[in-house]
C-alpha positions as CSV (number, residue, x, y, z in Angstrom):
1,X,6.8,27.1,5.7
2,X,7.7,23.7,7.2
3,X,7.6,23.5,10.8
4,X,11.1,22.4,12.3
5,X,11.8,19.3,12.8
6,X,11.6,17.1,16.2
7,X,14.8,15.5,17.1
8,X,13.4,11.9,17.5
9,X,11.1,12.0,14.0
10,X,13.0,9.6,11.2
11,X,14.2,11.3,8.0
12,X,14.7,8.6,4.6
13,X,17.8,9.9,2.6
14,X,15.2,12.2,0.3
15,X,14.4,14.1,3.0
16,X,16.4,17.0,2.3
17,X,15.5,17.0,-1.5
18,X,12.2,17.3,-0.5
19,X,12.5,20.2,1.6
20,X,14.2,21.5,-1.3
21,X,11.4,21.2,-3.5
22,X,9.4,22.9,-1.8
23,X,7.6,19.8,-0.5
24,X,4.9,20.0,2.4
25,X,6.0,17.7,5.0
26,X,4.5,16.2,7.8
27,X,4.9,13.7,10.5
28,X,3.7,10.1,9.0
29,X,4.2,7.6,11.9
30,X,7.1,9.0,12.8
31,X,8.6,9.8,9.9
32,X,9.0,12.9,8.0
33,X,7.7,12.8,4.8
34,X,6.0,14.9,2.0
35,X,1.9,14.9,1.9
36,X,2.2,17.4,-1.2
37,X,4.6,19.7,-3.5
38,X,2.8,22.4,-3.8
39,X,5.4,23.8,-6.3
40,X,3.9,20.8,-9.3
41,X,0.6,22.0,-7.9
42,X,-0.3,19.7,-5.0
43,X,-2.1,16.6,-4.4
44,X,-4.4,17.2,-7.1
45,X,-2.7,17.6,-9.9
46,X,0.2,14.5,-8.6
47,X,-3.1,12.4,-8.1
48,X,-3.9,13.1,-11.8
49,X,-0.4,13.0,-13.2
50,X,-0.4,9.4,-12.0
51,X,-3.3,8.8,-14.0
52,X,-2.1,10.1,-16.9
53,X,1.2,10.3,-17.2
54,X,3.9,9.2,-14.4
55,X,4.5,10.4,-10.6
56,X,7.3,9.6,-8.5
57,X,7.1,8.4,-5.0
58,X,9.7,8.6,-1.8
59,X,8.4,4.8,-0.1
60,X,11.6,4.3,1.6
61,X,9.6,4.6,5.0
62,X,8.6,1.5,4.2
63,X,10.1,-1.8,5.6
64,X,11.8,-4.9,4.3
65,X,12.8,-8.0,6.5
66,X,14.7,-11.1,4.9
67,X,13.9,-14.6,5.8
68,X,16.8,-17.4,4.4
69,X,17.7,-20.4,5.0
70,X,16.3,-24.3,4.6
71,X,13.3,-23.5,5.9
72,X,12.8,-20.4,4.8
73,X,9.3,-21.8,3.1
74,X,7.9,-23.1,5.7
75,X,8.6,-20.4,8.2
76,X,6.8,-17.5,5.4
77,X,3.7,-20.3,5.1
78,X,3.4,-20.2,8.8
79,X,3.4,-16.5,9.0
80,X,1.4,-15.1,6.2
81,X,-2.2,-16.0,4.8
82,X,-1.2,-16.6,1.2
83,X,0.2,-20.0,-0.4
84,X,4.2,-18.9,-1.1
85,X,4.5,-22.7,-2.1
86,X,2.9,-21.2,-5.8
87,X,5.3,-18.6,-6.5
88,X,8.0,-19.0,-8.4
89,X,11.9,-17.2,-8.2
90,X,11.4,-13.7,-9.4
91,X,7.5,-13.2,-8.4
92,X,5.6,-11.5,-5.4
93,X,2.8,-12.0,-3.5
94,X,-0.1,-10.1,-2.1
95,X,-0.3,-11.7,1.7
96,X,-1.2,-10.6,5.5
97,X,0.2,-11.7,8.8
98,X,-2.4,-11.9,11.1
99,X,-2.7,-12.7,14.9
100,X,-4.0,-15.9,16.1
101,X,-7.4,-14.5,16.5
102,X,-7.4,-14.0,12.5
103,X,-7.0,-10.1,12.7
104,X,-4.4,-8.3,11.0
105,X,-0.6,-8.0,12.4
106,X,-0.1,-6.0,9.0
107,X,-0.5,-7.4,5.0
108,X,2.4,-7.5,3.3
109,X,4.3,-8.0,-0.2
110,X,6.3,-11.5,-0.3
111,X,9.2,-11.6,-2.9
112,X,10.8,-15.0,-3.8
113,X,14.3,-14.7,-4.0
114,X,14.8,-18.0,-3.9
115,X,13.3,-21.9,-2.6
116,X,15.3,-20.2,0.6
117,X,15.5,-17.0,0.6
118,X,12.3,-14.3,0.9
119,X,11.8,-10.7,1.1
120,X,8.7,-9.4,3.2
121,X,8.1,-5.5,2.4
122,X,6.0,-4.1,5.2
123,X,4.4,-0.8,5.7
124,X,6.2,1.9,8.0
125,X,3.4,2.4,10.6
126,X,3.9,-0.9,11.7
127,X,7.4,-1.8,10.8
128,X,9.0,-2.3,14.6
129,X,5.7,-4.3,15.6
130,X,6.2,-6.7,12.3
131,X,9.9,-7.2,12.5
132,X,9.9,-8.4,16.1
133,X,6.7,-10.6,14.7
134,X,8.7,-12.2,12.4
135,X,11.7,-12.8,15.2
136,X,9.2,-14.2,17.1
137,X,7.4,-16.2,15.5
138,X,9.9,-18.2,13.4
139,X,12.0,-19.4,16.2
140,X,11.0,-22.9,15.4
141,X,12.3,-23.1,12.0
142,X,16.0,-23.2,10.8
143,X,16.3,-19.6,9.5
144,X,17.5,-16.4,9.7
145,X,15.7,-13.1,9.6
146,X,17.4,-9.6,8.9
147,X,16.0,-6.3,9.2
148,X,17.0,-4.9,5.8
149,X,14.8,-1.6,6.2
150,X,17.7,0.8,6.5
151,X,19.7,-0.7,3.8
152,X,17.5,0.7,0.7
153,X,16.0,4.2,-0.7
154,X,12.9,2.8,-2.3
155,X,11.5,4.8,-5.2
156,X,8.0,3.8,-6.5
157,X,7.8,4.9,-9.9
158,X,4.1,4.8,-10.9
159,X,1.5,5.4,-14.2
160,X,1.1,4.4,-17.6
161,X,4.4,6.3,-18.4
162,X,6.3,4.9,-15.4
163,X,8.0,2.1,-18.2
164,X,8.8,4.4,-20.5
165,X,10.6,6.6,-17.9
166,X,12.4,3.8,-15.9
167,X,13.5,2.2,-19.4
168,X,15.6,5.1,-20.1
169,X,17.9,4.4,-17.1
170,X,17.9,0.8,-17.4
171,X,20.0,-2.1,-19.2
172,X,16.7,-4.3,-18.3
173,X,13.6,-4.8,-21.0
174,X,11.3,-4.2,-18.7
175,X,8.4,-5.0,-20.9
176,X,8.7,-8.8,-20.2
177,X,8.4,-8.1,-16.3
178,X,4.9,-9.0,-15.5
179,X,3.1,-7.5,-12.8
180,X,4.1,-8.5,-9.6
181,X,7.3,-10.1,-10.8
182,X,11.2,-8.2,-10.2
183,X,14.3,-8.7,-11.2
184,X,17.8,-7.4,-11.0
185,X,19.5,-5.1,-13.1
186,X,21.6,-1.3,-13.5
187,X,19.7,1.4,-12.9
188,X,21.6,5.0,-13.0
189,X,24.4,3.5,-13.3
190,X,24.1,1.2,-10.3
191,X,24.5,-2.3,-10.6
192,X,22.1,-4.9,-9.2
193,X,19.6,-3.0,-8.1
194,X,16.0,-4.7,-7.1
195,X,13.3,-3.9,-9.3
196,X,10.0,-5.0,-8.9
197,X,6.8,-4.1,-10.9
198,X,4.7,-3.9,-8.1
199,X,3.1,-0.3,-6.7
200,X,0.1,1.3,-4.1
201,X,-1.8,3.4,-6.7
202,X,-4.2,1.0,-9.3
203,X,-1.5,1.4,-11.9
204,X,1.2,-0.1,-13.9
205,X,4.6,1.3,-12.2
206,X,7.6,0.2,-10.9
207,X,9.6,0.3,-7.6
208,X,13.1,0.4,-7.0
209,X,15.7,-0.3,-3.8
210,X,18.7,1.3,-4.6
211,X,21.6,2.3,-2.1
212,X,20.1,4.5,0.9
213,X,23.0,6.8,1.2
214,X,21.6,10.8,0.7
215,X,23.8,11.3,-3.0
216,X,23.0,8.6,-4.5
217,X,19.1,8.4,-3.6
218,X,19.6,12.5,-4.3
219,X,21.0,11.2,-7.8
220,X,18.8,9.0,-9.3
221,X,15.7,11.1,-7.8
222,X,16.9,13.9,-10.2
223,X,17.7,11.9,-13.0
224,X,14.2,9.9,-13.2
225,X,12.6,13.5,-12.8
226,X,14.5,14.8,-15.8
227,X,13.9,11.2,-17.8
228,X,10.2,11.5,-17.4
229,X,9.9,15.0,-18.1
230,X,8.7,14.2,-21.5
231,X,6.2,12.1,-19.9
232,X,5.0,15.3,-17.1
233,X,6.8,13.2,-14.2
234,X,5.9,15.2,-11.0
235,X,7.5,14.4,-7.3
236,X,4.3,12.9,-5.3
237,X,3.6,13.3,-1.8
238,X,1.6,11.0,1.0
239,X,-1.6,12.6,0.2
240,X,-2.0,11.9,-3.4
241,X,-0.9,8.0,-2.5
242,X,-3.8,7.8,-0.4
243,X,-6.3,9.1,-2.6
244,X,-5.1,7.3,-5.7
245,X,-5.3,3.8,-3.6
246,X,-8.2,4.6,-1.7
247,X,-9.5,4.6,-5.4
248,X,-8.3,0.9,-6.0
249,X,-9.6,0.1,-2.7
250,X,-6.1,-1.0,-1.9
251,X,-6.2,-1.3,2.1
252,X,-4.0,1.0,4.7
253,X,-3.3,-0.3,7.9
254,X,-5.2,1.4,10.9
255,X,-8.0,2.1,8.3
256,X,-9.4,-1.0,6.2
257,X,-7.5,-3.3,8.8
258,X,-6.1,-3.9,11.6
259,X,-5.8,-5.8,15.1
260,X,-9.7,-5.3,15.2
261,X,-10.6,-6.5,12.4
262,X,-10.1,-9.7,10.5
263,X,-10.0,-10.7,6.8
264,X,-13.7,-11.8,6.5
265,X,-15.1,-8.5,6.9
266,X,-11.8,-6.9,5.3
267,X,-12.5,-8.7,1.7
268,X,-9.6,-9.9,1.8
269,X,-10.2,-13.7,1.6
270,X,-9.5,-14.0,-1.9
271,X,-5.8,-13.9,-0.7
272,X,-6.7,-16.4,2.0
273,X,-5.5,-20.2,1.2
274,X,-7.2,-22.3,3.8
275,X,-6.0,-25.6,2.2
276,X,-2.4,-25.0,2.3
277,X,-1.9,-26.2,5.9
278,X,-1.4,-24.5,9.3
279,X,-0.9,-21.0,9.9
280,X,-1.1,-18.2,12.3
281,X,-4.8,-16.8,12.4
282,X,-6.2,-20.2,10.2
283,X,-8.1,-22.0,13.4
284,X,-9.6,-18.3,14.5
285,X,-11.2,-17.7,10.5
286,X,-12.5,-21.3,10.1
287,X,-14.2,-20.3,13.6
288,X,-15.3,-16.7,11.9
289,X,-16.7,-18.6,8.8
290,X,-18.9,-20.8,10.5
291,X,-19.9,-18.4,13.0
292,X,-21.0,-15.5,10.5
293,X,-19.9,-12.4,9.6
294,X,-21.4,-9.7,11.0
295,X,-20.1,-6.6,9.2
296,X,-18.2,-6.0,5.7
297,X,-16.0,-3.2,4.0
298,X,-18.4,-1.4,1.7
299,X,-18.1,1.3,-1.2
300,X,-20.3,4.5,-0.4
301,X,-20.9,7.4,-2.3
302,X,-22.4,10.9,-0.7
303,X,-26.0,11.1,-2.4
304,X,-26.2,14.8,-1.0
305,X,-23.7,17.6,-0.9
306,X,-20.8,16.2,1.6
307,X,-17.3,14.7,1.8
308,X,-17.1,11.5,3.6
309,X,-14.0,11.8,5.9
310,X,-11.9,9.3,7.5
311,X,-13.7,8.0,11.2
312,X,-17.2,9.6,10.3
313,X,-19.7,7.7,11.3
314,X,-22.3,5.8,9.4
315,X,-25.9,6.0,10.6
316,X,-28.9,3.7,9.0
317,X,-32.2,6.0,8.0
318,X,-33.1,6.7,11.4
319,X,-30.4,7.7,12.8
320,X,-28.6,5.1,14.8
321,X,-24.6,4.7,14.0
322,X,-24.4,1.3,12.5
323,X,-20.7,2.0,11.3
324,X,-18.0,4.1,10.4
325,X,-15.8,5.5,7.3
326,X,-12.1,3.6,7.2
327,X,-11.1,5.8,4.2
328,X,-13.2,8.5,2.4
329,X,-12.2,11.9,0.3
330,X,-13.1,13.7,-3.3
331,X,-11.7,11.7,-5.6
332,X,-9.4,13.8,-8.1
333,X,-9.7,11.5,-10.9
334,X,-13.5,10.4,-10.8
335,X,-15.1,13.4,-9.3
336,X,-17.1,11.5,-6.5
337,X,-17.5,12.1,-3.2
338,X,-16.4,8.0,-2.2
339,X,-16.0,6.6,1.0
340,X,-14.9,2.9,2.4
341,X,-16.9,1.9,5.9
342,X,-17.6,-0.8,7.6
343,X,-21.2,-1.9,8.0
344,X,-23.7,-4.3,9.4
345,X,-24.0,-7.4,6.5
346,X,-27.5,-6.4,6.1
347,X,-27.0,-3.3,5.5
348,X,-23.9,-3.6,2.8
349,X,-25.9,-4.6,-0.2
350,X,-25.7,-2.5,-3.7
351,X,-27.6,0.5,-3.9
352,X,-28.5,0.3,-0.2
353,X,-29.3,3.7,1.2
354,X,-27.5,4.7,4.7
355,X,-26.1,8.3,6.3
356,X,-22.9,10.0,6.8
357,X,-22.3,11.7,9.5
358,X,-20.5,14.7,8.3
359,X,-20.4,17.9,10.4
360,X,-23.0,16.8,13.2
361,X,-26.0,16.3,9.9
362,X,-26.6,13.3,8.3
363,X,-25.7,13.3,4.3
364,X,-27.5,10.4,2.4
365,X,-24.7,7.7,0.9
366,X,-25.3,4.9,-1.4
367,X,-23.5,1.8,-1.5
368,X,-21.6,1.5,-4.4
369,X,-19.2,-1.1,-6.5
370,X,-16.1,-1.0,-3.4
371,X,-13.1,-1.3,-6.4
372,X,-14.1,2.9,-7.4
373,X,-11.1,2.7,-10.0
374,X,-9.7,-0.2,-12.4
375,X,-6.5,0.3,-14.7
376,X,-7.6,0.3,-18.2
377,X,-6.5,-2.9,-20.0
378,X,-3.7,-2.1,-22.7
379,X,-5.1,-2.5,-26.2
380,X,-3.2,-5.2,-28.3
């Protein structure tokens, strides 16, 4: 039974079909989602529908902010990390926005709509902090920026079978949109919609912004549950998300970053483009590089019987805490006891021995390979 709900907690247009299903539902940064259904079996088996087969997820918790007009460019190169100068109409973008001290404001998912007009999709723990960032911070260039969070229900649509479930409500061929590329198209009957093969879970998948009225988000809900049924399409809940991209190593804010920590010693510098000119958060890494970094985002797996948990802490051999877990759990699909942490660089090489502090006793973990879980390729 689902406690009742607080009056000031936030509620996307699913809510109630949740709640119908039977769904667990918790409070999520001030929204009131589902962590689980137990009614398809709970987080396990969603985790491992995903895997196999297709799961569907309510993301509209999530937030979107649109920044148009002629220098629409140049005010999403001065706010995020990544080079938007390479992508092209109809792609996204893996990015951050980060504070001037090169720590994370939040990472984000940059759409071009057009040379000026871009969508930013932000997470929902942070999505008043990052919309007023944005206001802020683009002042100085001719553009305008709208807060089209409330606008959309957004329906991630993920696994290997997510295609073949979305294609049945769709005038679009969807096998020639790449990953992280979108397009417009009908979906249920609705014109225009936004879809986007992007996703949070390692896997192919899809996600869609459709009208955020409760009937129609009730609608096509229903109707990609009863397309993919073929497929074993389950509703998925909060806590099968986390486990399936903690297995990806796909960060959450608050966990693998945030305003503490900065995207050396996140890994995330791959998505860094130093060369392509100013930006918020550039003069602070330079600084970082040449300075050293002093701790990284490892892989660890428990070596003795345990479950690294989020915020245990990670001791060396004798005992002193050198670190601590961002994310850790049993993971559903690879039957490991896996853990992210931050540790001292010296102490984050492969195979490296260190302890988990897991009900007051230390329980031996080994540094492992950080990426736990990679798609399989498709064979030609």
């Amino acid at each position: 039974m689902n406690p009742p709900v607080e009056a000031n907690i936030r509620k996307t247009a699913l809510n109630a079909t949740h709640r119908q299903s039977g769904a667990k539902m918790v409070d999520y940064s001030g929204w009131d989602m589902p962590v689980e259904y137990p009614s398809v079996g709970g987080l396990m088996k969603e985790h491992l529908a995903v895997r196999a087969g297709v799961g569907l997820f309510d993301v509209s918790h999530m937030g979107d902010i649109r920044v148009h007009g002629p220098e629409a460019l140049k005010a999403v190169q001065y706010l995020t990390m990544n080079d938007a100068s390479k992508l092209n109409t109809g792609q996204a973008q893996y990015s951050a926005m980060l504070y001037p001290n090169g720590t994370f404001v939040d990472d984000v998912i940059v759409h071009k709509f057009a040379d000026d007009d871009y969508l930013l999709v932000i997470n929902a723990g942070t999505r008043e902090k990052d919309v007023n960032w944005v206001k802020d911070n683009t002042r100085q260039f001719k553009v305008t920026v709208e807060d089209l969070s409330d606008q959309f229900t957004q329906i991630a649509i993920q696994g290997p079978k997510g295609v073949d479930t979305l294609q049945k409500l769709t005038d679009v061929d969807l096998s020639k949109v790449k990953f992280y590329w979108f397009t417009r198209g009908t979906v249920a009957g609705l014109k225009n919609v936004l879809i986007a093969r992007t996703g949070y879970t390692a896997e192919d998948g899809f996600e869609i912004y459709i009208p955020s009225d409760a009937a129609t988000s009730d609608r096509v809900w229903n109707e990609l549950l009863q397309a993919g049924k073929e497929f074993g399409v389950v509703p998925a809940g909060l806590g099968s998300r986390n486990t399936l991209r903690l297995e990806g190593k796909l960060p959450l804010y608050g966990h693998e970053i945030s305003d503490e920590i900065n995207v050396w010693e996140a890994g995330l510098d791959r998505f860094l483009k130093m060369d392509k000119g100013d930006f918020i958060g550039r003069a602070a890494l330079e600084k970082a590089k040449n300075d050293g970094v002093k701790r990284a985002l490892v892989g660890l797996e428990t070596i003795e019987r345990g479950i690294p948990r989020d915020g245990y802490k990670v001791l060396d051999l004798e005992g002193k805490e050198i670190g601590y877990v961002t994310s850790g759990s049993y993971m559903p699909f690879l039957k490991r006891n896996l853990a992210l942490a931050y540790v001292p660089v010296e102490q984050s090489a492969l195979d490296n021995i260190v302890a988990v502090e897991i009900r007051n006793q230390p329980v031996k973990a080994k540094v492992v390979p950080s990426q736990f879980y990679k798609r399989p390729k498709k064979s030609s």
